[in-house]
C-alpha positions in Angstrom: -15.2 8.8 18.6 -16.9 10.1 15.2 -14.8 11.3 12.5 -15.1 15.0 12.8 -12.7 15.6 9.7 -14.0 17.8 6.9 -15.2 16.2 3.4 -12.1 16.4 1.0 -13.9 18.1 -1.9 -17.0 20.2 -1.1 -19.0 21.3 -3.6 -20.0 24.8 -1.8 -16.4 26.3 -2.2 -14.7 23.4 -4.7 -11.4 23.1 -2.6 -9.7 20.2 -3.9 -6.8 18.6 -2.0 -3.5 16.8 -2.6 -3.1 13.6 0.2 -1.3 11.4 -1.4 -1.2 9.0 1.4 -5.2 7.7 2.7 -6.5 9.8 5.1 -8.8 8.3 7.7 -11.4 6.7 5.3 -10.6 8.8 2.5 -8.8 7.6 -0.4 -5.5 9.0 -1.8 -6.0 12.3 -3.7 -3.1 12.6 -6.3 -2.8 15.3 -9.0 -4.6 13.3 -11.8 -7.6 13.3 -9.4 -7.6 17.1 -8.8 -7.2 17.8 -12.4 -10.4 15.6 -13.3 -12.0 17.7 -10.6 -11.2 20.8 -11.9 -11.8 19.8 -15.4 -15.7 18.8 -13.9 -15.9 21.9 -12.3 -15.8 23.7 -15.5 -19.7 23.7 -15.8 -20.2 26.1 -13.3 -20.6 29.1 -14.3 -18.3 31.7 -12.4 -16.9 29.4 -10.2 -13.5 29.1 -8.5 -11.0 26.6 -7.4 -8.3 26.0 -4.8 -6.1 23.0 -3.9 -3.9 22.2 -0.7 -0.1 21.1 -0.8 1.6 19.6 1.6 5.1 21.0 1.6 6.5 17.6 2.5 5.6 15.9 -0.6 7.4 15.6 -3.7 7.2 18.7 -5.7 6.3 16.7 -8.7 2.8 16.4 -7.1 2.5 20.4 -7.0 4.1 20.6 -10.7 1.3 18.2 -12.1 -1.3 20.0 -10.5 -0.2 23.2 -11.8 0.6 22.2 -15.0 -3.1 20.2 -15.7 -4.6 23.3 -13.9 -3.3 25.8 -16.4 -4.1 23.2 -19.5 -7.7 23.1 -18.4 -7.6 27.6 -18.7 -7.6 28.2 -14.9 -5.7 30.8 -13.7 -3.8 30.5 -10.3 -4.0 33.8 -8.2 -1.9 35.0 -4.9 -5.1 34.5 -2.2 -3.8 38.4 -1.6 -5.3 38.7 -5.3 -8.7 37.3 -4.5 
């Protein structure tokens, strides 16, 4: 059966996701990853960006993220906010 599984970054919307364990044929995805995302990301021009935690990972993932996010000047928002 064909992978039918989404692409882990897409450039349309720039959602970038924490898996810290592979995932099908996709490598891991740890914070340092997202953050040199978001830090290439920065050339667009009114552009967003969004990221995905699992719950059942270590918080220090969600802490890195946040923290490299911010250092870069992004912003995080409630969706509600949007």
């Amino acid at each position: 059966m064909a992978n039918t599984m989404p692409p882990k970054v897409s450039a349309k919307t720039f959602m970038l996701y924490t898996e810290p364990q592979p995932y099908f044929s996709y490598p891991a995805r740890l914070p340092a990853d997202i953050i040199a995302d978001a830090q290439r990301n920065l050339v667009v021009r009114d552009g967003w960006a969004s990221f995905f935690y699992h719950t059942y990972d270590s918080i220090s993932y969600l802490q890195q993220t946040v923290t490299g996010l911010k250092s870069l000047g992004y912003t995080l928002v409630a969706p509600t906010a949007a």
